[in-house]
MOPAC internal coordinates of N, CA, C and O (Angstrom, degrees):
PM7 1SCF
backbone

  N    0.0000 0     0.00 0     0.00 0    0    0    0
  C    1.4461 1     0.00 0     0.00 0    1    0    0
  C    1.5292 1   107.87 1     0.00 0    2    1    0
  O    1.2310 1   127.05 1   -51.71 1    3    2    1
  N    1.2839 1   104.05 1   128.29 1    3    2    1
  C    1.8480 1   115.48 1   177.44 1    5    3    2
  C    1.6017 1    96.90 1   -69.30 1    6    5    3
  O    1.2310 1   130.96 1   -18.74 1    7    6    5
  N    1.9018 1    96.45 1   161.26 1    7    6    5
  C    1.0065 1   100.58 1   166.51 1    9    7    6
  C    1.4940 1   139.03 1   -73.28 1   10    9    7
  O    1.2310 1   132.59 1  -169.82 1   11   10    9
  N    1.6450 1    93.29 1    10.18 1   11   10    9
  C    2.3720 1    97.36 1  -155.44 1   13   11   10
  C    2.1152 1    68.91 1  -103.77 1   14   13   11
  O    1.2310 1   118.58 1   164.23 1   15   14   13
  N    1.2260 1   120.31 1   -15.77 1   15   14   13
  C    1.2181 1   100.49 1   170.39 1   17   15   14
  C    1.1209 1   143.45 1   -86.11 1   18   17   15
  O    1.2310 1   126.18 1   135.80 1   19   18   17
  N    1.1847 1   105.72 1   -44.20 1   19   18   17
  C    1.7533 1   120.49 1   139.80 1   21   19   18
  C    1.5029 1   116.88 1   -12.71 1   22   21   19
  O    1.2310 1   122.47 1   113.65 1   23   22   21
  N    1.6031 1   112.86 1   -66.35 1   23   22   21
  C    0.9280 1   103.80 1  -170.92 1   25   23   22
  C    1.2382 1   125.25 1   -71.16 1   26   25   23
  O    1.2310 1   123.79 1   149.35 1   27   26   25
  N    1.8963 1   110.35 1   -30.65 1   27   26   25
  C    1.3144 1   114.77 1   171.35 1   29   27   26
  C    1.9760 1   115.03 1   -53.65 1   30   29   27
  O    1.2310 1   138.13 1   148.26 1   31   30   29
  N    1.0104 1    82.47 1   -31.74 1   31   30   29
  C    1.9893 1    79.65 1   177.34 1   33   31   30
  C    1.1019 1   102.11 1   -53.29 1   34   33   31
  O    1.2310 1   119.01 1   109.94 1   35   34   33
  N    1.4153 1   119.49 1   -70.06 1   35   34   33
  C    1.4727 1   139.02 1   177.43 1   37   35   34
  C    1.8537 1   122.25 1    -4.89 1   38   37   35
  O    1.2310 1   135.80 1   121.26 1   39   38   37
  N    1.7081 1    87.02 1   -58.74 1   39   38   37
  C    1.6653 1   106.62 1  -164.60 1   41   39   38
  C    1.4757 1    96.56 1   -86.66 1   42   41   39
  O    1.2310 1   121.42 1   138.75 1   43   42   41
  N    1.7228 1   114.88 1   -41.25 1   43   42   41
  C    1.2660 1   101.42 1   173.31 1   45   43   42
  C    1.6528 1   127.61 1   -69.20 1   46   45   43
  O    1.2310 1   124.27 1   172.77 1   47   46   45
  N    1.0958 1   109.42 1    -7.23 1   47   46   45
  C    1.7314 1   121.51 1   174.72 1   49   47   46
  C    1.6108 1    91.74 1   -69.82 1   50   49   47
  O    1.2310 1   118.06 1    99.10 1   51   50   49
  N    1.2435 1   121.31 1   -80.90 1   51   50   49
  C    1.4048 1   130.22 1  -168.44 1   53   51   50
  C    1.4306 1   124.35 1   -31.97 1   54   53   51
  O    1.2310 1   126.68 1   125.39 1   55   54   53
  N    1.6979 1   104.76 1   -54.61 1   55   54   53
  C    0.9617 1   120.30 1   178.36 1   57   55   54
  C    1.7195 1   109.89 1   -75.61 1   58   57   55
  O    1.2310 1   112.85 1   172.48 1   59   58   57
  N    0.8478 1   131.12 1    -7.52 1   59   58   57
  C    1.4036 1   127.58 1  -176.99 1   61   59   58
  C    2.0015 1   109.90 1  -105.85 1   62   61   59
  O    1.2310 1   128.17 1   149.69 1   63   62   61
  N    1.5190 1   101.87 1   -30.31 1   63   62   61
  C    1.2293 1    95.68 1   179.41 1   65   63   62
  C    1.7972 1   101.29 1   -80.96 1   66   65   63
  O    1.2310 1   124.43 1   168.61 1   67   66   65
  N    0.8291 1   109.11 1   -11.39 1   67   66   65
  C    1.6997 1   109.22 1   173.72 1   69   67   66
  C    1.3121 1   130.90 1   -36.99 1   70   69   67
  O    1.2310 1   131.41 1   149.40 1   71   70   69
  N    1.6751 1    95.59 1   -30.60 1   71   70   69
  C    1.4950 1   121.49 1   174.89 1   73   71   70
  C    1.1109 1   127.59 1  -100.86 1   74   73   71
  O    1.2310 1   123.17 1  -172.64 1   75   74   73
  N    1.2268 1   111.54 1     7.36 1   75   74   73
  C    1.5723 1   118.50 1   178.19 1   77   75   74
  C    2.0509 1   107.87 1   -81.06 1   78   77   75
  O    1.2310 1   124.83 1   144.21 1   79   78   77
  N    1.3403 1   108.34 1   -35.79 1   79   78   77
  C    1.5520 1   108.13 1   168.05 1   81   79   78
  C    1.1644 1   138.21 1   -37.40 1   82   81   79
  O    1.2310 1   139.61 1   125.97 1   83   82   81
  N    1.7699 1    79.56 1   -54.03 1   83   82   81
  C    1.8783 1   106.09 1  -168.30 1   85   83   82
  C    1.7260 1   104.05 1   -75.17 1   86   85   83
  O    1.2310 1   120.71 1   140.01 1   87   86   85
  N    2.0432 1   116.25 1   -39.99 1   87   86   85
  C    1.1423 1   100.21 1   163.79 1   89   87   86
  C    1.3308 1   147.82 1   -58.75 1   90   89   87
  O    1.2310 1   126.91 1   158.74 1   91   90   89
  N    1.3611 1   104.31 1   -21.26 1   91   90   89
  C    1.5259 1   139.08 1  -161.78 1   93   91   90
  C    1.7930 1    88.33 1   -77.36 1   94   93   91
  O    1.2310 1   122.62 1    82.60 1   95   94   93
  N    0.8724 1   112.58 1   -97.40 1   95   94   93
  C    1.7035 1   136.84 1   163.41 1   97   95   94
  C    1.8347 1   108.32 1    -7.87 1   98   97   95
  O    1.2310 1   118.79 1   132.93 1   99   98   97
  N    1.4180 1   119.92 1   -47.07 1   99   98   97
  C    1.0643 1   114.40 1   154.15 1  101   99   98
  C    1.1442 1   135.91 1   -78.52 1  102  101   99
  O    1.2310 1   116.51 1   155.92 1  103  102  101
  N    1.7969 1   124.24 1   -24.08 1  103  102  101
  C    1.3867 1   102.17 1   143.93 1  105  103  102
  C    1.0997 1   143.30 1  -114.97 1  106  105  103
  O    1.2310 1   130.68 1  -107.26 1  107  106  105
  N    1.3712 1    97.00 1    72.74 1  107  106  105
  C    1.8927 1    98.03 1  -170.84 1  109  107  106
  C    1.9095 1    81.86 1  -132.03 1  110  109  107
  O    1.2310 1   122.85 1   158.03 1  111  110  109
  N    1.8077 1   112.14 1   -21.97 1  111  110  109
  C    1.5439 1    98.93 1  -174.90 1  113  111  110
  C    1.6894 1   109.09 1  -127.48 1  114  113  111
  O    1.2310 1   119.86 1  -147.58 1  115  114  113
  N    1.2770 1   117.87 1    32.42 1  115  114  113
  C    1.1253 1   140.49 1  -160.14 1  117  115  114
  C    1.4597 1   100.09 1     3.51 1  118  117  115
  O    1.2310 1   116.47 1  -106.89 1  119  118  117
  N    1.5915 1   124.32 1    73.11 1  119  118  117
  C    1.4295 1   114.90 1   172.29 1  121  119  118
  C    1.4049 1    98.10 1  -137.09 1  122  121  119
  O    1.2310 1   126.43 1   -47.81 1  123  122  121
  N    1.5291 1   105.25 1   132.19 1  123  122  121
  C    2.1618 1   102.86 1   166.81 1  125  123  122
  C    1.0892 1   105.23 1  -143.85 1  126  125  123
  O    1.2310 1   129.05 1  -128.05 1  127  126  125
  N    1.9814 1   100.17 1    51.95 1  127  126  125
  C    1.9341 1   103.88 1   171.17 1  129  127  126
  C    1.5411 1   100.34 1   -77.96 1  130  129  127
  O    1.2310 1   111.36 1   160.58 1  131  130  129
  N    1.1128 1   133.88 1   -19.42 1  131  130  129
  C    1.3862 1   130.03 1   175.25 1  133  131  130
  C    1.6578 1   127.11 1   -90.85 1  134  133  131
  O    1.2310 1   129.20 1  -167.39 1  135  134  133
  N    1.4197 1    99.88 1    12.61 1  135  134  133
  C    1.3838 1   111.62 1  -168.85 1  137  135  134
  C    1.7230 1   117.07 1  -107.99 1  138  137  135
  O    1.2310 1   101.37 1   -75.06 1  139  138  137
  N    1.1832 1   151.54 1   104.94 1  139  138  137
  C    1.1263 1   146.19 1  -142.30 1  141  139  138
  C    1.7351 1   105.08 1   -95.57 1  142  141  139
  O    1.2310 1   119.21 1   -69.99 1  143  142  141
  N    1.2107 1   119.12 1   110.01 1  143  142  141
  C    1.3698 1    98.88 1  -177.87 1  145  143  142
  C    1.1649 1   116.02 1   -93.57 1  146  145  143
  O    1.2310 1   115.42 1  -160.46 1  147  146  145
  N    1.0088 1   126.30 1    19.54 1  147  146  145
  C    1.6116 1   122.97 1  -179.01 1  149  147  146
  C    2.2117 1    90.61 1   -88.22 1  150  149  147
  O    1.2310 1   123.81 1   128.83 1  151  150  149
  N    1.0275 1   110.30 1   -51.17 1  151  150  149
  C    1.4629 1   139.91 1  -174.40 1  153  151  150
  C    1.4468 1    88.32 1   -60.13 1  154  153  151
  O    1.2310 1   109.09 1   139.14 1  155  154  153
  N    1.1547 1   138.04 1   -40.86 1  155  154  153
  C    1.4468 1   143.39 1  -161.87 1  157  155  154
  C    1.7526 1   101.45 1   -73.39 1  158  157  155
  O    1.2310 1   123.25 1   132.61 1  159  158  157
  N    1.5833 1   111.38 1   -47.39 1  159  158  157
  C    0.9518 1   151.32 1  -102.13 1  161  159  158
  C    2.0613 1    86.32 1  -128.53 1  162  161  159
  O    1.2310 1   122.33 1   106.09 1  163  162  161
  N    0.9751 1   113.14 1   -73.91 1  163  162  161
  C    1.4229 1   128.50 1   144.02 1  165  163  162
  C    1.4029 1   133.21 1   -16.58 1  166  165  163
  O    1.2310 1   125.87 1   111.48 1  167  166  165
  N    1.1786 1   106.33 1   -68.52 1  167  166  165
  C    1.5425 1   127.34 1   161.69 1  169  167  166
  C    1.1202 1   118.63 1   -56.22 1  170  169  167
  O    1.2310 1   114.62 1   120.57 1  171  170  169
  N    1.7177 1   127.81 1   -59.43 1  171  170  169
  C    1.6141 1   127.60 1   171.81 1  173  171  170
  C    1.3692 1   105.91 1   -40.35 1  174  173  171
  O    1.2310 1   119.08 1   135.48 1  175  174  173
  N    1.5454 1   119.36 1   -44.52 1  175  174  173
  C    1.4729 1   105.37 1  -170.82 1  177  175  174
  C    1.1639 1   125.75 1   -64.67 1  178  177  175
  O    1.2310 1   124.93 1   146.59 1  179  178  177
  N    1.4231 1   108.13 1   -33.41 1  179  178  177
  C    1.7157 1   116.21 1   171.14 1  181  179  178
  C    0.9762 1   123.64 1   -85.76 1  182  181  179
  O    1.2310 1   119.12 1   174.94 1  183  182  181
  N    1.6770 1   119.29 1    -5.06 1  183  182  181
  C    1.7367 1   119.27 1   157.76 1  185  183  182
  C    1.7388 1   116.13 1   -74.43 1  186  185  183
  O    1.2310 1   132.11 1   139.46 1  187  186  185
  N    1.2035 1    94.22 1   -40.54 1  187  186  185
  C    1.8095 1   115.68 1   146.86 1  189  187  186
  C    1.5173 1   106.04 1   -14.61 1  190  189  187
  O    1.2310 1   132.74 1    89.67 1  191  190  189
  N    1.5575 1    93.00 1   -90.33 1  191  190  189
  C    1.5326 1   119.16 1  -152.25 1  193  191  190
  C    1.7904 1    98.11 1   -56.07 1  194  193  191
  O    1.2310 1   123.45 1   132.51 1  195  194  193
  N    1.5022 1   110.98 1   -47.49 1  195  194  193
  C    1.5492 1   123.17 1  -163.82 1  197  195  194
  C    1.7374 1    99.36 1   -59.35 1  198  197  195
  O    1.2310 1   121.54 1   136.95 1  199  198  197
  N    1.6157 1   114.65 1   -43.05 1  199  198  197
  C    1.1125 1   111.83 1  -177.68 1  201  199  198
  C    1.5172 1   121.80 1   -64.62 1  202  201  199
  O    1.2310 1   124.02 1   139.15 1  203  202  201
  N    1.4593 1   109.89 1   -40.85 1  203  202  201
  C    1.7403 1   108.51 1  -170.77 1  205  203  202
  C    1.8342 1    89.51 1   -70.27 1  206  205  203
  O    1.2310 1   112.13 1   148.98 1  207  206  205
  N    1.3685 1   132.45 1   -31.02 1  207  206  205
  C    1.4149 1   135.97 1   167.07 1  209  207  206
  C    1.6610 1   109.08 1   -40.22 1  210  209  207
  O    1.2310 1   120.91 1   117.81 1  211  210  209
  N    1.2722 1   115.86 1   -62.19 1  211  210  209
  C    1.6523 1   119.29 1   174.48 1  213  211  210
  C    1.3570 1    90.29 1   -56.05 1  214  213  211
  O    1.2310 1   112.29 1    93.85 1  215  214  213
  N    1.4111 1   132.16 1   -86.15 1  215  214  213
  C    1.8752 1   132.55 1  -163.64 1  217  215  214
  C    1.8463 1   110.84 1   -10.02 1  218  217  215
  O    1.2310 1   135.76 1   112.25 1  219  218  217
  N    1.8876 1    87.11 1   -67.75 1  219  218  217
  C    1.7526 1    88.68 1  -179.65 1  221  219  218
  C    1.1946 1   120.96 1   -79.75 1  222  221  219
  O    1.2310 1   105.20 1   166.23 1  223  222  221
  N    1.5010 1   145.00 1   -13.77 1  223  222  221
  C    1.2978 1   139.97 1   154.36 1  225  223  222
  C    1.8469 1   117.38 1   -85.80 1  226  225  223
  O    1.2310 1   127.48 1  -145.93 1  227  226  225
  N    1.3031 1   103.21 1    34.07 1  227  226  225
  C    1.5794 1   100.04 1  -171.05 1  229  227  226
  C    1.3490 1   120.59 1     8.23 1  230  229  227
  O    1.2310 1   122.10 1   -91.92 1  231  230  229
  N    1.6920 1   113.58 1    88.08 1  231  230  229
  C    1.4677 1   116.17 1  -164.66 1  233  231  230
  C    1.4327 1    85.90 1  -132.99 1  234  233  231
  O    1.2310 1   116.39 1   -81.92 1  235  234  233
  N    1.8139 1   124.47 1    98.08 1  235  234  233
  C    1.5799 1   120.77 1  -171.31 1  237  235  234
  C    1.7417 1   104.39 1   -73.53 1  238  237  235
  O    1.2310 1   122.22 1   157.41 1  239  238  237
  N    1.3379 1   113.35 1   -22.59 1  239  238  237
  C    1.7609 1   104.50 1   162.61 1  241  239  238
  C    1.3224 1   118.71 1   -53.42 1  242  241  239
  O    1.2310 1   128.48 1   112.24 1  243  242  241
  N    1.4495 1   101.28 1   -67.76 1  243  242  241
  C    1.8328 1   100.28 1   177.34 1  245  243  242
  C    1.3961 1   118.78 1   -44.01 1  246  245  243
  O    1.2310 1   128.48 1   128.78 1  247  246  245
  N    1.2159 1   101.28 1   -51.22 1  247  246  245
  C    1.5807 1   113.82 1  -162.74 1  249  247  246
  C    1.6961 1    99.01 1   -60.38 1  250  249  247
  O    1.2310 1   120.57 1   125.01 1  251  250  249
  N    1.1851 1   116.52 1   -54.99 1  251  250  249
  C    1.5037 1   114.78 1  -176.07 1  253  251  250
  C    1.7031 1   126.89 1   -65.48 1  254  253  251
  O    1.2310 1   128.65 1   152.99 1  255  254  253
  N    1.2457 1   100.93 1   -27.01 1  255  254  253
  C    1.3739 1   101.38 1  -168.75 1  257  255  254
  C    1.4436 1   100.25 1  -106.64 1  258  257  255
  O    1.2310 1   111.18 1   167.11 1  259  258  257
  N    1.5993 1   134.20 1   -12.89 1  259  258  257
  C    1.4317 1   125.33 1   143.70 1  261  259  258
  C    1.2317 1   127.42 1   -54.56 1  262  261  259
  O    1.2310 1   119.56 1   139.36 1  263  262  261
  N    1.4223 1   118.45 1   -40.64 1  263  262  261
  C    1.4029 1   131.12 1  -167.70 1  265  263  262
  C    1.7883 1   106.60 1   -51.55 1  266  265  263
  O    1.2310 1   135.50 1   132.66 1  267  266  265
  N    1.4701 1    87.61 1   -47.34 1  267  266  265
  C    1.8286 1   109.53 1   178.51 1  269  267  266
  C    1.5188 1   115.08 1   -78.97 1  270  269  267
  O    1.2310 1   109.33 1   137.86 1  271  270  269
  N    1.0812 1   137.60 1   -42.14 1  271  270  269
  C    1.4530 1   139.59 1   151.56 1  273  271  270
  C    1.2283 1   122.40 1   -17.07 1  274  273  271
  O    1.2310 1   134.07 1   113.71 1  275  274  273
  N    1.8635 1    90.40 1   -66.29 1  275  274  273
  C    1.1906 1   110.47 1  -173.75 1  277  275  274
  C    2.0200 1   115.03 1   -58.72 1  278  277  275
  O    1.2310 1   133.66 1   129.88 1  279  278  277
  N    1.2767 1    91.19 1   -50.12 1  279  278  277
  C    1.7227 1    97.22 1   174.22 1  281  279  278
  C    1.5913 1   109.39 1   -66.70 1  282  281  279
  O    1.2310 1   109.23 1   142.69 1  283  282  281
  N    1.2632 1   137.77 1   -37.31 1  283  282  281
  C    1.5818 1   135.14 1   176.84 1  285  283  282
  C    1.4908 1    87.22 1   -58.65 1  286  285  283
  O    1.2310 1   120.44 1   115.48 1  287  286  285
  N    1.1271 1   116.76 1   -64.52 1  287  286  285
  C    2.0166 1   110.99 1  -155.12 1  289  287  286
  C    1.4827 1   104.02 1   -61.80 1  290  289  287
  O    1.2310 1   117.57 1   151.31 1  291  290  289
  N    1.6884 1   122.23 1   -28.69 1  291  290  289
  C    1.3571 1   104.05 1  -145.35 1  293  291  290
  C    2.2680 1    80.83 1   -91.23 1  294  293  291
  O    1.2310 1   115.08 1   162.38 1  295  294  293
  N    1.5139 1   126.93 1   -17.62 1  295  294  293
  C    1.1640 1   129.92 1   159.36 1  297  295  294
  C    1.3691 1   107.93 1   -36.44 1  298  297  295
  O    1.2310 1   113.84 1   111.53 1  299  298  297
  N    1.3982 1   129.25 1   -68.47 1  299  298  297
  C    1.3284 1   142.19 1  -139.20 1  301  299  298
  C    2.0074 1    89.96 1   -80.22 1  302  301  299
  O    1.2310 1   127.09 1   138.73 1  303  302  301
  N    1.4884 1   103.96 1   -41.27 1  303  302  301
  C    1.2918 1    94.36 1   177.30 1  305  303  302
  C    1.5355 1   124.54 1   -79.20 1  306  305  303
  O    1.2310 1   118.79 1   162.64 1  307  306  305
  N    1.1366 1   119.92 1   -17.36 1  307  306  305
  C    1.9041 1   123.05 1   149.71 1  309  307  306
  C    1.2273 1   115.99 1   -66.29 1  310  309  307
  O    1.2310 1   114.40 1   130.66 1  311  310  309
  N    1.3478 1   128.21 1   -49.34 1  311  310  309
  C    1.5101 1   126.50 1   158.91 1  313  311  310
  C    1.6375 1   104.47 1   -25.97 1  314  313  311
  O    1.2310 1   130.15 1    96.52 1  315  314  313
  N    1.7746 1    98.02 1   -83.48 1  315  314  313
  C    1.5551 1    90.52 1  -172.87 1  317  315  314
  C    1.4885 1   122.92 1   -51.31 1  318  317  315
  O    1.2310 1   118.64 1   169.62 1  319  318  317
  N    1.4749 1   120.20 1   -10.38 1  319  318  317
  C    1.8980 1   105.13 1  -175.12 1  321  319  318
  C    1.4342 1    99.18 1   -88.01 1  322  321  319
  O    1.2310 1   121.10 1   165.78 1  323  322  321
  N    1.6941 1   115.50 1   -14.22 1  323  322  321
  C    0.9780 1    91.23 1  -162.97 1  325  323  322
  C    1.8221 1   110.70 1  -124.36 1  326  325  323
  O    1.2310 1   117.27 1  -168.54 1  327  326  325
  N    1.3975 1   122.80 1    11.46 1  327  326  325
  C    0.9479 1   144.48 1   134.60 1  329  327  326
  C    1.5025 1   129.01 1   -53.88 1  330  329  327
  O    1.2310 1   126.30 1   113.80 1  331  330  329
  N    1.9133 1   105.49 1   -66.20 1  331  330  329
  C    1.4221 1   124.17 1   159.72 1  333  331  330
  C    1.7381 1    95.53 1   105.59 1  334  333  331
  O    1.2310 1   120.10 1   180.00 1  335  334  333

C-alpha cells in the first residue's frame, strides 16, 4: 500500500467516525428537532454519488468510507422520519 493511500484510509477513518456521535446521541435520546432532514437528505445523495465515484475509479478509500457514511447518514435520516 502507497503512501497517497495510507493517507486516504486515514481521512476516510476520521471523516467517517465523525458520525458515530451524532448517531449514537440520537439513539440513546430519541430527539432530531435539531437535525435538518432535507440537509440529511442532500448529503446521502452525494455520499451516494462519491461512492459509485470510488466503484468506477477503484479508489478502496472512497469506496469504503462512503459506503459507511452513507449507511450512518441514511440511519440518522430514518431516525429523523421517524422520531420527527
Amino acid at each position: 500500500m502507497n503512501l497517497v493511500t495510507v493517507i486516504g484510509f486515514i481521512a476516510a477513518s476520521l471523516t467517517t467516525i465523525a458520525f458515530l456521535p451524532q448517531v449514537i446521541q440520537i439513539w440513546k435520546t430519541k430527539s432530531t428537532k435539531d437535525i435538518s432532514l432535507k440537509m440529511y437528505v442532500i448529503f446521502c445523495t452525494g455520499v451516494f454519488s462519491w461512492f459509485i465515484y470510488g466503484v468506477m475509479i477503484l479508489s478502496w478509500p472512497i469506496i469504503v468510507a462512503n459506503a459507511i457514511v452513507f449507511i450512518l447518514s441514511l440511519i440518522i435520516v430514518i431516525f429523523k422520519v421517524t422520531y420527527g
